[in-house]
N, C-alpha and C positions, 0 to 999 in steps of 0.2 A: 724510952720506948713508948708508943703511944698504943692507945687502948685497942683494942678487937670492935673492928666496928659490927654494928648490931643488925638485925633483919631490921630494911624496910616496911614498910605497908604499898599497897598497889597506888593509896589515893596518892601518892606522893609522885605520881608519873603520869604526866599530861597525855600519855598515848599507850595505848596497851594494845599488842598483836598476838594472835593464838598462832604457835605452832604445834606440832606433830613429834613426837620422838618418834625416832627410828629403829628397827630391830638393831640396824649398824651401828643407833647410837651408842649401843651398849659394852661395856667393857667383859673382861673374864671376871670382875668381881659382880656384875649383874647389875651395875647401873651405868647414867650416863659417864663416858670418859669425862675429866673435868675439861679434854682440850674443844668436847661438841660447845661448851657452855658460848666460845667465844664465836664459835660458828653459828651459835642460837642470834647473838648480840649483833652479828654482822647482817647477817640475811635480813632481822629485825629492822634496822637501821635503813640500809638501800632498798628493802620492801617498801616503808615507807616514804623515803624520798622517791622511788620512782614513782609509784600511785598518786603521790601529791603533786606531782609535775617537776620538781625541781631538780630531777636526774632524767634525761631521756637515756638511750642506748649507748653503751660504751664509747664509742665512737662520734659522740653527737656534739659532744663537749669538748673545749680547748683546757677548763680548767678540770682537773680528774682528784679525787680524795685519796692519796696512800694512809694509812696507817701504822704512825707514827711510835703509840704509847698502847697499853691494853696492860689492863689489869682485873683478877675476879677475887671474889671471897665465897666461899662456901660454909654453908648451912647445912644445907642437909641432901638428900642425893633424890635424882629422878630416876625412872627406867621407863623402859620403852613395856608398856605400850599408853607411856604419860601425857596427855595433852597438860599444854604449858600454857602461859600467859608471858609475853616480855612486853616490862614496862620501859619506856624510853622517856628522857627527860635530855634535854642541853644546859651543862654546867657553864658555859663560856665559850662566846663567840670570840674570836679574834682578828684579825686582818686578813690572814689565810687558814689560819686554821677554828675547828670547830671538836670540845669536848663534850663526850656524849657521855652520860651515865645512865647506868641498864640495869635491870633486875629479873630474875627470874620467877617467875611464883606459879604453886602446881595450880593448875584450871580454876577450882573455888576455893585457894586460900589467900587469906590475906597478908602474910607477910615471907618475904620474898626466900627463896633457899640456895640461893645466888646473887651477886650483885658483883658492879663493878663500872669499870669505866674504858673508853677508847675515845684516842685523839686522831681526826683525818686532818692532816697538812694540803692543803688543795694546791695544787702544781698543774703549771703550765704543762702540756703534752708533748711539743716537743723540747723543751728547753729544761723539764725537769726540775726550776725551779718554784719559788711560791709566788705564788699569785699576789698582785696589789689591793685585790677586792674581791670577795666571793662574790659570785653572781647573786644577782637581786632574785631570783624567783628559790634559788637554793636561803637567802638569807632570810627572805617572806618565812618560810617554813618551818627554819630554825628556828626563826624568832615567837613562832607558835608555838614552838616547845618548852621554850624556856620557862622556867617556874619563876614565880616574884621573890622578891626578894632575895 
């Protein structure tokens, strides 16, 4: 069995985005449900690609991201009324697809109280298959994410 992985730190994430919790984020046990975390990491994710140009409007694109894989670890818990920071970072480009990993951390601290990862398979729109090449202005952008080494 392999070990419990450990809080990140923020520096470790080339892009960091504030959101909002929400009242709804919140469970009966009074903090975020752990299923918002992955809806933090999605919004997170296509916020950015759309700002940066390499997502226009749903419709705009022949090749479209499903996700594929998703996975989270938890630290320790938000509630609303928490402003957050998600940090995003690109584990691995591939021919069609692209792995994101994400972290959560409250507004000023530095290591994360979530983390995890999600895989988009980019698929042709009507044929529902995977793409030969991700577009160039989506892979510009990836490629800015990526961390060295």
């Amino acid at each position: 069995m392999s070990a419990r992985p450990q809080p990140v730190s923020k520096d470790a994430y080339p892009v960091l985005r504030d959101i909002d919790t929400r009242w709804m984020d919140n469970d009966a046990y009074g903090h975020v449900n752990n299923v918002v975390y992955y809806s933090y990491f999605d919004t997170a994710v296509n916020a950015h690609l759309l700002e940066s140009g390499a997502l226009g409007r749903y419709d705009a694109h022949n090749a479209i991201g499903l996700v594929v894989e998703t996975q989270c670890c938890y630290f320790a818990s938000a509630s609303f009324p928490d402003r957050l920071t998600v940090g995003l970072r690109v584990a691995r480009i591939g021919t069609s697809s692209v792995r994101y990993e994400l972290a959560i951390f409250p507004r000023n601290e530095p290591l994360a109280i979530a983390q995890g990862h999600f895989v988009h398979v980019y698929v042709d729109r009507e044929t529902q298959r995977p793409v030969t090449t991700l577009p160039g202005a989506l892979r510009d952008v990836l490629d800015a994410m990526t961390m060295p080494g």
